[in-house]
N, C-alpha and C positions, 0 to 999 in steps of 0.2 A: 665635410671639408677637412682637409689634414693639416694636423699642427701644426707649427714653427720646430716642434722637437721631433714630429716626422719626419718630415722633409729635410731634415737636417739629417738624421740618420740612414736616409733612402741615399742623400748626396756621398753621406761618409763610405757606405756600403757599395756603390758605386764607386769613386774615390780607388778603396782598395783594390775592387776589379782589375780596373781600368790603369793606375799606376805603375809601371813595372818599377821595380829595385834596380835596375839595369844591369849593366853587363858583367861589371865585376862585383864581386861580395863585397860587404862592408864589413871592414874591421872591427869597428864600435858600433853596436844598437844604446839606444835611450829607450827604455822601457818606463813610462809610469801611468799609472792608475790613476784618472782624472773623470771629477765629480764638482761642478761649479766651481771653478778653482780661485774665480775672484780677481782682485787686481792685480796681484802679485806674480800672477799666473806670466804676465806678459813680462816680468824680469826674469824668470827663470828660463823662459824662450831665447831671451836676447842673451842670458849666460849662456845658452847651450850654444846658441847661434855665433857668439865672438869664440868659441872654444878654438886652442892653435896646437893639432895634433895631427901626425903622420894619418893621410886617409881618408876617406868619407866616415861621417859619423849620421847614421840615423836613426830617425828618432817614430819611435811606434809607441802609440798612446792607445789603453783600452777606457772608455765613458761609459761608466755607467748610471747616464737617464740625466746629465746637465741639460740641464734648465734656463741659461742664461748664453753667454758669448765665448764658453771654453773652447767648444768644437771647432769655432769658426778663428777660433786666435789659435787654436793647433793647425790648421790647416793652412794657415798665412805663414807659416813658417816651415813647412814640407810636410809635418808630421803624415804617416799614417795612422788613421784612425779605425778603430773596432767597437762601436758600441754594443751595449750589452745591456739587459733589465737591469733595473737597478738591485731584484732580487735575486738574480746570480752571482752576483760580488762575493769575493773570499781574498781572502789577503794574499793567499799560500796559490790557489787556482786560476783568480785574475792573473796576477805576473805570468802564472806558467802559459796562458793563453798569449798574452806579448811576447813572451820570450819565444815560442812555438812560431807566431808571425816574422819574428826579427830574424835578420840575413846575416846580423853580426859574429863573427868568431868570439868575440868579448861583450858582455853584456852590461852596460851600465843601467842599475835601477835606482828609482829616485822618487821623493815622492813630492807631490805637483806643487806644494808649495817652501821644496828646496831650494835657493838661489846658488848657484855656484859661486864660489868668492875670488875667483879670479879666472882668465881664458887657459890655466892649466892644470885645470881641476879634471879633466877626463884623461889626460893625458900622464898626471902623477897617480891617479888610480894604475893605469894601466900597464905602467912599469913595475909595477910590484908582479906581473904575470911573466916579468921576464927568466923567473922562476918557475921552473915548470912543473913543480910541487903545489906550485899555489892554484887552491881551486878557488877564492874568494878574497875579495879585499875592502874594505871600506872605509870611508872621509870622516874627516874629524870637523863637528860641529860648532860653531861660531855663535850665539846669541843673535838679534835684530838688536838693532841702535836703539829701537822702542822698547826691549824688552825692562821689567822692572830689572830690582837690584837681585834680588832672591831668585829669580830667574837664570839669572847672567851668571848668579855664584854655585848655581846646583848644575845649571850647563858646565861651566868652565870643571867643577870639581870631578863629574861623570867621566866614564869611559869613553866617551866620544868626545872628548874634552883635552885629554892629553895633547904632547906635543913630542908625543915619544913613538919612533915609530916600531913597531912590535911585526914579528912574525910566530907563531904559533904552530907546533903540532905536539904529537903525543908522540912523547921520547922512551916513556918507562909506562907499562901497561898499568903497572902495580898502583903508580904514584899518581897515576892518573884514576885510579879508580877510587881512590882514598882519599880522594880530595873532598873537603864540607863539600852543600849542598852551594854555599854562597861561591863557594873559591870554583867549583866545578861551573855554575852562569858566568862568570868572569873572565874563564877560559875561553866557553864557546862562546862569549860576546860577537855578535857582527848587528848591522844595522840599514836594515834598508831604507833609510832616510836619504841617504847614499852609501852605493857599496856598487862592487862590480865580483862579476861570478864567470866563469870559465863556461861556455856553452855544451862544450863537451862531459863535462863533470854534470854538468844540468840535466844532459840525454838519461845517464845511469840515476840520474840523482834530483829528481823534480822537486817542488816545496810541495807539502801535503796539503789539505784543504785544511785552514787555520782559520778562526775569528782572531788572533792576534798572535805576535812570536812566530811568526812563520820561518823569520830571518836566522834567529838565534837558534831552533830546532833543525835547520837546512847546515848549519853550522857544525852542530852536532855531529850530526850525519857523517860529514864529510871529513871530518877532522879526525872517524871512529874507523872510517876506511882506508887513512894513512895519510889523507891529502894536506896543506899546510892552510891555515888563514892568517891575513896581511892586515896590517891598521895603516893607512897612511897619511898620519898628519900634515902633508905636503897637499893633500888634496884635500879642499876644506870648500863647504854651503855655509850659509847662513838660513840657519835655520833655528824658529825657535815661537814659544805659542805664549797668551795670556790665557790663560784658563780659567772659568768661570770654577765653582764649589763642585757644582753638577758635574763636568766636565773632570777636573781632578780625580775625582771619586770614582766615573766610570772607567777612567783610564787607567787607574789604579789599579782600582777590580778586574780589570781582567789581564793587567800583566800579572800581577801575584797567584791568579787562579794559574796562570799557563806557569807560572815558575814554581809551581806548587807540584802541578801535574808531571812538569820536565825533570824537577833536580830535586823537589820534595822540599822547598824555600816555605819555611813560615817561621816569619818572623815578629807576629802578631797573633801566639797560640789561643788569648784568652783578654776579656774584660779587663782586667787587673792591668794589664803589657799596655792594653790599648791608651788608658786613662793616663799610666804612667808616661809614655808616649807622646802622646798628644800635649801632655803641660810641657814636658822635656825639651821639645823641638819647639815648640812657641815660644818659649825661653830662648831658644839659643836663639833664631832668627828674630825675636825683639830686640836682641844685645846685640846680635850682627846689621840689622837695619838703621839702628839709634848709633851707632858707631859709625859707618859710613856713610851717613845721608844728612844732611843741611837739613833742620828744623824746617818744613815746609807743610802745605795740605796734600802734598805728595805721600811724607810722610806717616802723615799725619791717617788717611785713608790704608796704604802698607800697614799701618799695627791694625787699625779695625780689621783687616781681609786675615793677618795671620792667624788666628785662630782656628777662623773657622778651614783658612787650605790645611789647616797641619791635621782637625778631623776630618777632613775629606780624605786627604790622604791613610792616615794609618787606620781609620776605616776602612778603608779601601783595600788595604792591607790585610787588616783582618776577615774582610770578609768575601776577596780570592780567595785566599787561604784556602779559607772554609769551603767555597764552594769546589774549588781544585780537589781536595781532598774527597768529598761526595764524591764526587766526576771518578776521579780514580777507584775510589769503592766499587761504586755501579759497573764499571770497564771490567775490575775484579771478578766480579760475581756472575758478569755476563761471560768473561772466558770461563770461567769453572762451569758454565751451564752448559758452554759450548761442548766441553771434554767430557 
């Protein structure tokens, strides 16, 4: 007898066939990568859905292996769907497999639990392309209303946190080559939480198969063959997570290993950095928590969790790092084997 996640997939695959795009292209694609996406799922449909922008905007979703009511809340809403094993997912290969499906000239990507923060969030991304240097642009990030405090202050402080709207290329080879390891990520910052990419620069210029960073290494790329990238704090999601210890720590791990690998980032060489580290920051955010927050068990629960996220985190740190740097060894040794 065939499952509920069969059958669901046979409709989806179907669905595609049988759909046409119709007659004239679409301006904007939604492109996102969707995996149980949960309740929230159906706010980010209804942001896409009230969007007030010159055009059709459509929206192509790739699944891989939901389990629950994702497929069928995309489909209530026009989406094309592509599902896919769950063990073919790549961060860098899934998108390019939607982007390859999608009819858009402009491509917005997002990821399933972004809510747009207002009906002109696809539309202030996409004026930043009225530049025709620009091969990428991306939204500035908002917190949830639920998020804690320490959440809210490390969102707002980030680069996707500004309110400054920034354009980017490389002006001077030299000054661009001599920039830290830090100031050189900072540059090619972009963020596929939300961001919009030029389809044509896409053709020349796919995302690579990535377990994480695919966005910021696409960034790279593009920014090294003349092209410009856009921030535009006019177009903003709400977006933002509680992270379990577990959770921080792998998240961690593997942005530092990919920013180890890309820009040679370690910022956590050794035992000694780490310890110092870890008191340092549970320091500051004890005095930042107790300063801004009403005596409460809210509180009260915030100082037990800080400790232990500031060692998940510079953990985490540490020990990307580390494995980034293996990774690159190995890469090393297997080109000098090749030659």
């Amino acid at each position: 007898m065939a499952t509920a996640q069969g059958e669901a997939a046979a409709f989806v695959n179907k669905t595609i066939r049988n759909q046409p795009i119709g007659p004239q292209k679409a301006k904007v694609s939604v492109v996102i990568p969707i995996k149980n996406a949960g309740p929230t799922f159906r706010d980010t449909l209804e942001g896409l859905k009230s969007q007030k922008c010159d055009g059709e905007i459509e929206l192509v979703f790739i699944d891989s292996g939901s389990s629950d009511d994702t497929i069928t809340m995309a489909l209530e809403y026009g989406a094309i769907v592509k599902s896919i094993p769950p063990q073919e997912f790549d961060h860098g290969l899934t998108r390019n497999l939607g982007i390859e499906m999608a009819s858009g000239e402009l491509i917005v990507l997002m990821s399933q639990d972004a809510i747009p923060g207002d009906a002109y969030l696809v539309r202030n991304l996409v004026t930043a392309f009225d530049d025709p240097q620009v091969a990428g642009a991306y939204a500035r990030q908002v917190p949830r209303e639920d998020a804690d405090l320490l959440t809210k202050r490390n969102l707002d402080n980030w680069l996707t946190g500004r309110n400054i709207e920034e354009v980017r290329w490389i002006k001077n080879w030299r000054t661009y080559e001599n920039l830290s390891p830090l100031s050189h990520f900072y540059f090619c910052n972009f963020d596929d939480v939300c961001s919009a990419i030029r389809k044509s620069v896409w053709l020349s210029i796919p995302f690579n198969a990535n377990e994480f960073g695919e966005d910021v290494e696409w960034a790279q790329q593009v920014l090294e063959v003349g092209w410009k990238i856009a921030y535009r704090p006019d177009g903003y999601v709400i977006h933002s997570h509680k992270r379990s210890f577990k959770h921080e720590f792998d998240r961690t791990h593997l942005c530092h290993k990919k920013l180890y690998t890309q820009f040679g980032i370690h910022l956590i060489p050794n035992w000694k950095r780490l310890l110092f580290s870890t008191i340092s920051s549970t320091k500051q955010d004890w005095a930042y928590a107790v300063q801004n927050t009403k005596l409460s068990v809210a509180l009260l629960n915030l100082i037990i969790r800080i400790p232990l996220l500031c060692f998940a985190s510079v953990y985490g740190q540490y020990s990307g790092a580390k494995a980034g740097k293996e990774l690159a060894a190995q890469l090393q040794e297997a080109y000098w084997t090749r030659k």
